[in-house]
Each structure stands twice: as C-alpha cells, then as structure tokens.
N, C-alpha and C positions, 0 to 999 in steps of 0.2 A: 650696254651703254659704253661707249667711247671714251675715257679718259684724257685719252691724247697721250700719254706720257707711254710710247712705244719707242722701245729700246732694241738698237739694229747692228750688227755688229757684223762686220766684211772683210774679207781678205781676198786674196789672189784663187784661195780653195772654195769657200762657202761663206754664203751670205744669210745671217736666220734673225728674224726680229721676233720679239718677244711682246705679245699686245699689251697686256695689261699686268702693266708695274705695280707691284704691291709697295704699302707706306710702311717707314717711310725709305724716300730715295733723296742720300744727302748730297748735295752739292757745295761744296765748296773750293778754298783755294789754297796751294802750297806755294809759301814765298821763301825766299832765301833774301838775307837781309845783313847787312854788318852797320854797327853801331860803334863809329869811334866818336868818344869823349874826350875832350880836353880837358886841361887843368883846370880854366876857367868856367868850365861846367859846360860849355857850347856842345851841340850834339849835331853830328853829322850822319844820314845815312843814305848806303848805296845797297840798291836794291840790283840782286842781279839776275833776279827769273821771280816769274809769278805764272804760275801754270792751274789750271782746273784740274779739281778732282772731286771724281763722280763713287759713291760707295752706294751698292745695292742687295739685298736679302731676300732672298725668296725662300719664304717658311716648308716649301715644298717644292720641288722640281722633278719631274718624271724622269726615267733610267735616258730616252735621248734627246731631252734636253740638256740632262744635267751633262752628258756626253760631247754631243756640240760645242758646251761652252768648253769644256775640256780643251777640245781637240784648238779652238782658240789658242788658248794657254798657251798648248804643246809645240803648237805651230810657228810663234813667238820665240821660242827658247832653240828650236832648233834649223828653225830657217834666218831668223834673225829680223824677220821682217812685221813689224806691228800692226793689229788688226786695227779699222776705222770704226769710231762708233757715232751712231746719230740718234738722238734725240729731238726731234723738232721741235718739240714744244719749247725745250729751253735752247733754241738757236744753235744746237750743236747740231751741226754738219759736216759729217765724213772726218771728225777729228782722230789725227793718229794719237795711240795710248799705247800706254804698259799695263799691262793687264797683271792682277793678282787675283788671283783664286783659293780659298777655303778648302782645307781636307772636306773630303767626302765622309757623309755619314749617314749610309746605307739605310732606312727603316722599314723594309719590308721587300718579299725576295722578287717583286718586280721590277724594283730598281731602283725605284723610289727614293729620293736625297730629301733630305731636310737642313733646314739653316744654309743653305748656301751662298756664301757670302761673299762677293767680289768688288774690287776696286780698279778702277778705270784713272790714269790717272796720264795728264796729255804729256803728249813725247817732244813735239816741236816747238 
C-alpha cells in the first residue's frame, strides 16, 4: 500500500527517495519574531522569517541507507551547497534545507542503524 508520504532528497551527486515514512513525521514552523511593548501596554510585532521545518525518525534504517543519508549531511558541510527535499503530499517541492542528522547507533554487525533522527529545516 502506498502511503504517499515519500521522502526525496537531491543534490548535484545523488538523488534517493525513501517510500514509506514511518509515523510520526512532524512538520512544522520556525519563526523569528520581536515584540516591543510600550508604556502604554500597546504591542507591536515584526516578524522577520517564518521558514518550514520538517523532523523525521526511522526506528530502523539499513547500513546504505543510513549511509546515503550521510553522505547528504557531509556533502552540505563541505561543498556548502544544500540538498532539495520533496514531499508531495505535503506540497513540498524541491525545497532547499539544512539538514541535521542524529549520531549513529549501530545494532547489529550489518549495519543496521536505529533511531535515526533528522531534521530538514528550509534554507531560503
């Protein structure tokens, strides 16, 4: 069965989509926000970014998946260029992000990763 909540994630190296997203997969939003208050109690606020962000876990992920998502990561940090992820279901299309990734924790000598926990969280 098809879920639809397939998870795709692209750069200029490798493209790998992940079918079926385990629950749950949280979406929400980071804002940055100032609140000045006057004497009079009046409240003013300027909002100056509201960006998506995407946090997902997969209770299990094989030696090269969990690798892949890696190489994501690594690719990030030292080409400087952010990978795209897509979600159709929830309209996200090709959105650049900063990707964060979870220590690895190896359980069993296949390669086998558990808890793997990453957050996507958008760049532009």
């Amino acid at each position: 069965m098809d879920n639809g909540y397939k998870l795709k994630l692209s750069d200029e190296t490798d493209v790998v989509e992940y079918d079926l997203l385990e629950v749950p997969l949280i979406v929400g939003e980071r804002t940055n926000k100032r609140q000045l208050v006057t004497k009079n109690g009046a409240i003013s606020t300027y909002w100056s970014y509201q960006k998506r962000v995407i946090k997902h876990r997969w209770a299990y992920l094989a030696n090269d998946d969990c690798l892949r998502l890696r190489a994501f990561y690594d690719r990030q940090l030292t080409t400087g260029v952010y990978p795209k992820l897509t979600i159709e279901k929830l309209g996200i299309i090709d959105m650049v992000v900063v990707m964060e990734l979870s220590e690895r924790k190896i359980v069993r000598n296949d390669g086998l990763t558990s808890d793997v926990d990453v957050v996507f969280e958008e760049a532009a």
